[in-house]
C-alpha positions as a printed NumPy array, in Angstrom:
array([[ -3.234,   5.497, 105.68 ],
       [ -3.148,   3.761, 108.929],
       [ -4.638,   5.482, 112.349],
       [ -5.049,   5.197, 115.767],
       [ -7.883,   6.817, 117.862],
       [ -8.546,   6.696, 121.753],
       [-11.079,   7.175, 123.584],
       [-12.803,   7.201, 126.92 ],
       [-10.491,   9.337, 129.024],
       [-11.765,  12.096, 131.381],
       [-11.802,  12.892, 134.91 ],
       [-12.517,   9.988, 137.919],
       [-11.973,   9.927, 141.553],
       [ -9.73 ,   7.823, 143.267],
       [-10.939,   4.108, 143.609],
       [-12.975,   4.476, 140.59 ],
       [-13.227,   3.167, 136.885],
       [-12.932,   4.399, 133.531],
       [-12.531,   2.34 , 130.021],
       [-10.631,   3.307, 127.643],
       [-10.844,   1.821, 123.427],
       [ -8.72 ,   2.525, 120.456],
       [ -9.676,   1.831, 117.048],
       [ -7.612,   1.123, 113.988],
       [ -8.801,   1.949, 110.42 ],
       [ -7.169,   2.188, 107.199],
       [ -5.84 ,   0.099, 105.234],
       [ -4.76 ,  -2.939, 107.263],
       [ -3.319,  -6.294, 106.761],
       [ -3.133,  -7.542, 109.983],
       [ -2.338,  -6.246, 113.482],
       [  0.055,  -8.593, 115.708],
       [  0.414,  -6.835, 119.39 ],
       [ -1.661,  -3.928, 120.35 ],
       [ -0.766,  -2.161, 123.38 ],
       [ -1.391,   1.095, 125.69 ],
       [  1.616,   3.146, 127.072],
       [  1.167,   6.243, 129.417],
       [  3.207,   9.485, 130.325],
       [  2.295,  11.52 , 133.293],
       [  3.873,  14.923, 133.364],
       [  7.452,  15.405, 133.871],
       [  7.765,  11.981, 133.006],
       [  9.071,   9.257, 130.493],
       [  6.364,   6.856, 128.444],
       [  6.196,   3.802, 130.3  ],
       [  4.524,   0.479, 129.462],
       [  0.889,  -0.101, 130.931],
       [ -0.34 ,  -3.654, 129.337],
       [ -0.397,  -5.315, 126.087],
       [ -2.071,  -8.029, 123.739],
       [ -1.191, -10.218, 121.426],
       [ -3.394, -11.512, 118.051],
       [ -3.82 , -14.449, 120.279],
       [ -4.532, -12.901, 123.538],
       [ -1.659, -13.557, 125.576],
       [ -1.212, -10.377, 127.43 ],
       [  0.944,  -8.639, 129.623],
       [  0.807,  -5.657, 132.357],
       [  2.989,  -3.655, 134.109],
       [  3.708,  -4.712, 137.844],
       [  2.153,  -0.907, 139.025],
       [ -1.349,  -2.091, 136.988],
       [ -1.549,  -5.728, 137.86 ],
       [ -5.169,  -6.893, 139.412],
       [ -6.064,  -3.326, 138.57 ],
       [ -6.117,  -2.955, 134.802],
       [ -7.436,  -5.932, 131.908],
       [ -6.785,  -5.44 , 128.615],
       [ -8.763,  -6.846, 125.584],
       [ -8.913,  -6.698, 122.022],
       [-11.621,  -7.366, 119.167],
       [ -9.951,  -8.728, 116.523],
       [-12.485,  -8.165, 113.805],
       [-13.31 ,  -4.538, 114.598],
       [ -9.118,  -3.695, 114.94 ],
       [-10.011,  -2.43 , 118.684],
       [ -8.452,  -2.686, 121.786],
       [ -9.427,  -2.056, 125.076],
       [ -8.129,  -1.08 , 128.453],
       [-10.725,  -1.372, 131.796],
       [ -9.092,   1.014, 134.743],
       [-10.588,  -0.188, 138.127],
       [ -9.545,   1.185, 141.305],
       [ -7.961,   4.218, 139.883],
       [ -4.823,   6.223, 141.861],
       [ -3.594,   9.478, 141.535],
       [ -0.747,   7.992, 140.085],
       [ -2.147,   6.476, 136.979],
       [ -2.736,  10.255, 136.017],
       [ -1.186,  10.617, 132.556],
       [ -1.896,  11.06 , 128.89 ],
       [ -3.207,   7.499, 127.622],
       [ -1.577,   6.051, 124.303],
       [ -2.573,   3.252, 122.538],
       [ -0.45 ,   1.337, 119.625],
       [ -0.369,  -1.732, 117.438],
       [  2.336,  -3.441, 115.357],
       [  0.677,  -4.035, 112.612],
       [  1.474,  -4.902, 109.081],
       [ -0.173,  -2.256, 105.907],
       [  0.329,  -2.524, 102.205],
       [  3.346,   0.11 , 102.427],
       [  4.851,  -1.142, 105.886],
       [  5.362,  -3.336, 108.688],
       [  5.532,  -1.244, 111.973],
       [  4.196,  -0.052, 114.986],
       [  1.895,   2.639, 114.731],
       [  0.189,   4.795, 117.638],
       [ -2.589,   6.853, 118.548],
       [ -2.598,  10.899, 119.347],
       [ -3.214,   9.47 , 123.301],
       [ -5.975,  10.836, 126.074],
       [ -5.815,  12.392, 129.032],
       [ -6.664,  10.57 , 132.53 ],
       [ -6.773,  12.419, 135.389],
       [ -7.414,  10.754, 138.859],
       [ -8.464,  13.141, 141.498],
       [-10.583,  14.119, 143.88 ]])
């Protein structure tokens, strides 16, 4: 059985940082793309970066120079540094992977956390 757990969310100020990791256990083959998505209230899940096995990664236009993504391929983690936080990065956190188990090949994701930028 295949999960997903964040961590590292919480409460910041504008302008400041948090990190956030997700770590996959169970019983995994291999894990191609990892990524973190994010849904602020009211709102649909939108795309904040991603990684490939490789690290080749990608971010959303609203994150660029702001966010870095990164990935540990022998501990199954990946990571997301936040700098210079708005209030409009504010949303539940979710991290997922595509990533190939002895039962199935799909994308799997984790239960999310909460960032909250404020002052």
């Amino acid at each position: 059985q295949v999960q997903l757990v964040e961590s590292g969310g919480g409460l910041v100020q504008p302008g400041g940082s948090l990190r956030l990791s997700c770590a996959a256990s169970g019983s995994i083959f291999s894990i191609n793309t990892m990524g973190w998505y994010r849904q602020a209230p009211g709102k649909e899940r939108e795309f904040v970066a991603s990684i490939t096995s490789g690290g080749s990664t990608n971010y959303a236009d609203t994150v660029k120079g702001r966010f870095t993504i990164s990935r540990d391929n022998a501990r199954n983690t990946v990571s997301l540094q936040m700098n210079s936080l708005k209030p409009e990065d504010t949303a539940v956190y979710y991290c997922n992977a595509d990533l190939v188990s002895p039962i199935a090949k799909r994308v799997y994701w984790g239960r999310g956390t909460q960032v909250t930028v404020s002052s």
